[in-house]
PADO-6443 format. One record per residue: x, y, z of N, C-alpha, C, O in turn; residue in one letter; residue number from 1. Coordinates in steps of 0.2 Angstrom, whole numbers. Layout:
BEGIN
R n_east n_north  n_up ca_east ca_north ca_up c_east c_north  c_up o_east o_north  o_up r   k
R      X       Y     Z       X        Y     Z      X       Y     Z      X       Y     Z A NUM
...
This chain:
BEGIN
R n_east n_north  n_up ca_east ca_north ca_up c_east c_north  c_up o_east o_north  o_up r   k
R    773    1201   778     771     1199   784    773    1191   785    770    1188   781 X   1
R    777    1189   788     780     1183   790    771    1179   792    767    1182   795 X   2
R    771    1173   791     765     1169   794    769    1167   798    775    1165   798 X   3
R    763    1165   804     763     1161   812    766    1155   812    764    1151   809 X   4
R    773    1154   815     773     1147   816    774    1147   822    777    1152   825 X   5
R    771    1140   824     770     1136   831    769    1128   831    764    1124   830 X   6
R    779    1126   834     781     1119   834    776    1115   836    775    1110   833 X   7
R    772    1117   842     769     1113   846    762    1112   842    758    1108   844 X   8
R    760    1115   838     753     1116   836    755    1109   829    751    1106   825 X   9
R    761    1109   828     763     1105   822    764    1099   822    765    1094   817 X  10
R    766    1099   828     768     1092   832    761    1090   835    761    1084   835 X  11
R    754    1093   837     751     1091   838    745    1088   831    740    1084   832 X  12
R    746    1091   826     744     1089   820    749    1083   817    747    1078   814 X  13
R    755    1083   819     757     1075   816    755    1068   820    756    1062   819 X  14
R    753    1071   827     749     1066   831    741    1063   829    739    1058   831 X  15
R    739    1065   824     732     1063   824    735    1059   815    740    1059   812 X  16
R    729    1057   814     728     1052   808    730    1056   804    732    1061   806 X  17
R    730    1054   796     729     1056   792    720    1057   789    715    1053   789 X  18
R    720    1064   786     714     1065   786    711    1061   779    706    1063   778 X  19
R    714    1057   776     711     1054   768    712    1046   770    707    1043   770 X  20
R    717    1042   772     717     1035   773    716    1035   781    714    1029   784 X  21
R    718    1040   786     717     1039   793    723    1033   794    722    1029   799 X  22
R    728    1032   791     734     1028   793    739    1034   800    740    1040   799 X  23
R    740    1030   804     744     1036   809    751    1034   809    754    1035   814 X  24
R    754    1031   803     761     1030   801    762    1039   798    759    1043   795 X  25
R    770    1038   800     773     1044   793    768    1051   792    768    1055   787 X  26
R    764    1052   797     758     1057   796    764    1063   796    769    1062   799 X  27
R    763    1068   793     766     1074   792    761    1080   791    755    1080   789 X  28
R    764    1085   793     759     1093   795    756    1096   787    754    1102   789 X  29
R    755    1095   784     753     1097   777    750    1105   777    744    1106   780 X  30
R    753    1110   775     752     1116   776    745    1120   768    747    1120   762 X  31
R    741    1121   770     736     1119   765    736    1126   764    735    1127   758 X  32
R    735    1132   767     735     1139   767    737    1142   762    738    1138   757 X  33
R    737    1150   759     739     1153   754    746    1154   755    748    1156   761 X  34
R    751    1152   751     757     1156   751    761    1158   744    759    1155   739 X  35
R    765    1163   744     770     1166   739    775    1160   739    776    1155   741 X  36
R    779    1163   735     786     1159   730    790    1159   738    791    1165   741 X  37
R    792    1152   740     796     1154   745    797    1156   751    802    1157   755 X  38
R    788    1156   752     785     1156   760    779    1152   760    776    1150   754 X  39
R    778    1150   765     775     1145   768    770    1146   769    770    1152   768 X  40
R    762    1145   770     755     1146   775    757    1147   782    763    1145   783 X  41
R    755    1150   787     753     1149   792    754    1142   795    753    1137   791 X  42
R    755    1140   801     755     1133   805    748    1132   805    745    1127   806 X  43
R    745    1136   806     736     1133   809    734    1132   804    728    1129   805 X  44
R    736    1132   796     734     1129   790    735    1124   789    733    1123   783 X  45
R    737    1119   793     741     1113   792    736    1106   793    734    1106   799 X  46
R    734    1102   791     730     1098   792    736    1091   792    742    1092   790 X  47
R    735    1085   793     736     1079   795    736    1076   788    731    1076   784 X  48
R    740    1074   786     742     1069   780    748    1065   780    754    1066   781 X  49
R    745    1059   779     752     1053   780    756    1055   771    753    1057   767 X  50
R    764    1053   770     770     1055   767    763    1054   759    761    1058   755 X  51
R    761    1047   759     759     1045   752    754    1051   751    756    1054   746 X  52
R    749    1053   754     744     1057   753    746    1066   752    743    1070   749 X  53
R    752    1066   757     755     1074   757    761    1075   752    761    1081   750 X  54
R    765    1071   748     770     1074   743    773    1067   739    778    1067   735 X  55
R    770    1061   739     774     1055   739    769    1052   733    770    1051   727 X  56
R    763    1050   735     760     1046   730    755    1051   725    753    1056   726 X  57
R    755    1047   717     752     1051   712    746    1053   714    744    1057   709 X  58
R    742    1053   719     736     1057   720    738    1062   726    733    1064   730 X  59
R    745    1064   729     746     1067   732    743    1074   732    739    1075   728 X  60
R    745    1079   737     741     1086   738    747    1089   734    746    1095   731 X  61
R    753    1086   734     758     1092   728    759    1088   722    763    1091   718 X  62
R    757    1084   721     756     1081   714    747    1085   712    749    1091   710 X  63
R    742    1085   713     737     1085   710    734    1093   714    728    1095   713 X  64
R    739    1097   718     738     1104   718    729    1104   726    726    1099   727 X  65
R    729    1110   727     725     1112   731    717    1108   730    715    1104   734 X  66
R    714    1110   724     708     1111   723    708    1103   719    702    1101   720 X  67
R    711    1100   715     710     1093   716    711    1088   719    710    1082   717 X  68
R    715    1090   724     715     1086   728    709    1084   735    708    1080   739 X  69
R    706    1092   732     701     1090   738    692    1087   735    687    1085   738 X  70
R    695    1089   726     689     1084   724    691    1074   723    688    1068   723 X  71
R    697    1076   722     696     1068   722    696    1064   729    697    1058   729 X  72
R    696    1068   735     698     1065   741    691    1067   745    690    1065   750 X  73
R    688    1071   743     680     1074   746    682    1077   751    678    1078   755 X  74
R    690    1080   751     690     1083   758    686    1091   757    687    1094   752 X  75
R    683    1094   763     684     1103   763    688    1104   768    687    1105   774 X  76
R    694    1105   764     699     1108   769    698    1113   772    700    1113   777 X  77
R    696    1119   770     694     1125   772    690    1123   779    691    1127   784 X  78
R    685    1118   779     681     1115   787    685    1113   789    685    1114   795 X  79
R    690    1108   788     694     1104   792    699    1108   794    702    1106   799 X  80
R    701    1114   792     706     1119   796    702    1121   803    704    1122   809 X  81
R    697    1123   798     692     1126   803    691    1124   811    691    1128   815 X  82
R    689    1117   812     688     1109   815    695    1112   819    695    1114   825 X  83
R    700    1110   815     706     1109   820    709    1115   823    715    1114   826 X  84
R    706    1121   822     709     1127   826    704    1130   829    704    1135   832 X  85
R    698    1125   830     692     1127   835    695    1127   842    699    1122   845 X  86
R    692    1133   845     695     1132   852    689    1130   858    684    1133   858 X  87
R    689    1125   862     684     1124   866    683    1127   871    688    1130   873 X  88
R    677    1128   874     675     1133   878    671    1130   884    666    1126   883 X  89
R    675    1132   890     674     1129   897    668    1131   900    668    1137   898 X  90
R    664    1131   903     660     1134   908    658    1128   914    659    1122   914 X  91
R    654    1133   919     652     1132   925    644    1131   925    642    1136   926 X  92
R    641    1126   926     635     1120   926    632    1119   930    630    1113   929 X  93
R    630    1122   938     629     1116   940    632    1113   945    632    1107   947 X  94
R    639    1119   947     643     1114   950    648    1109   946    651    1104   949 X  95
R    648    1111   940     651     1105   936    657    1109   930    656    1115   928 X  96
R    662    1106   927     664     1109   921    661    1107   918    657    1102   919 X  97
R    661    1111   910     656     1108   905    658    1112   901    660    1118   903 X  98
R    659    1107   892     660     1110   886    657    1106   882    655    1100   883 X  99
R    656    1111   875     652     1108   868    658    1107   864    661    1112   862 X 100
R    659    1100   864     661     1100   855    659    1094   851    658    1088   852 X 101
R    658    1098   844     655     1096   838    647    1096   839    643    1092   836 X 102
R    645    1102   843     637     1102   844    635    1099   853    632    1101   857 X 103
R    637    1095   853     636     1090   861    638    1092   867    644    1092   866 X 104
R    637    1092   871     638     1095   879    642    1088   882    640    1082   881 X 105
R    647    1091   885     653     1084   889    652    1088   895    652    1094   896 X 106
R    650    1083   902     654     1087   908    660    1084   909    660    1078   908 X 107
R    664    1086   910     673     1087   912    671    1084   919    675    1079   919 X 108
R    667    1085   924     668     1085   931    666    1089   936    665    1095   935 X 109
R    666    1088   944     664     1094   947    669    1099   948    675    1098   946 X 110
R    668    1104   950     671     1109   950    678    1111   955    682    1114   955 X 111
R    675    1105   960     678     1104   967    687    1101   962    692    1104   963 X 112
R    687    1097   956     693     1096   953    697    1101   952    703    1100   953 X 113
R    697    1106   949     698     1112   948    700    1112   939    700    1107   936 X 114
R    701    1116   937     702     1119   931    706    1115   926    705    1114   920 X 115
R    711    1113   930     717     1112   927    716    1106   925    717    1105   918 X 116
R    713    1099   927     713     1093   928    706    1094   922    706    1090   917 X 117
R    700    1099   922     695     1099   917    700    1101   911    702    1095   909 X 118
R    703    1106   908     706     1106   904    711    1102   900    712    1102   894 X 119
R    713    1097   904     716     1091   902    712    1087   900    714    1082   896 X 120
R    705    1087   903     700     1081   901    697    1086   893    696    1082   888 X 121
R    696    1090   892     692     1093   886    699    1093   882    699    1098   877 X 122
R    703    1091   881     712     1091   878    709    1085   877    708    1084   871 X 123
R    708    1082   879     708     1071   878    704    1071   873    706    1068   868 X 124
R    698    1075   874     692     1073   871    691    1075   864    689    1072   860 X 125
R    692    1082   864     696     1082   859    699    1078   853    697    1076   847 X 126
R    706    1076   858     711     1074   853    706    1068   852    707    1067   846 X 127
R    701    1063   856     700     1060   854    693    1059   847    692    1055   843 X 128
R    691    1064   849     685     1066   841    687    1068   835    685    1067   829 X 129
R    693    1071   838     698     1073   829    701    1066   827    702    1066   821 X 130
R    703    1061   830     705     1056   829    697    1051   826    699    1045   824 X 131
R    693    1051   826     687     1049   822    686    1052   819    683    1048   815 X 132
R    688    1059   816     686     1063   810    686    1059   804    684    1062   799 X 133
């Protein structure tokens, strides 16, 4: 079976930091998933790593392999995939939009805005939380 790919989900993983220095230079899609000789993981396996951290420097993820790379870097890649393929969920409040993420309630706005413009606000918000991670 061919794994998932999706340009847009990979372009929006090279937009955010790197998840070990948080440098937003040279960030590259780091495919962290299982794969065979000659195929890839999945795109939604991909977390955020700048060139030094993804294949270039000696404590790299393809110098030092999956499982030490996430001891010497404290990363749980398994949560952080996790994290970044969480989908947020809209509801209605009160007359209001409204979503949880990372546990906390955001209202987006009244309702009277309509859909489209709340869904661009919980997109922001988002990318902006992942961008603290």
């Amino acid at each position: 079976m061919k794994p998932v790919r999706n340009p847009e989900y990979l372009r929006w993983i090279r937009s955010l930091p790197c998840a070990v220095c948080r440098t937003t230079s040279h960030v590259e899609a780091a495919h962290t998933g299982p794969h065979g000789l000659g195929q890839k993981s999945p795109d939604t396996s991909a977390i955020p790593l700048c060139a030094r951290h993804h294949r270039i420097g000696d404590d790299s993820y393809h110098r030092l392999g999956p499982r030490r790379f996430s001891e010497v870097h404290r990363l749980d890649i398994p949560a952080l995939v996790a994290r970044l393929n969480a989908k947020p969920i809209v509801r209605v409040r009160s007359g209001a939009f409204v979503t949880a993420l990372e546990g906390e309630l955001f209202v987006l706005g009244p309702t009277q805005m309509g859909i489209s413009r709340a869904l661009h606000r919980v997109a922001r918000l988002r990318r902006e939380m992942l961008r603290q991670m």
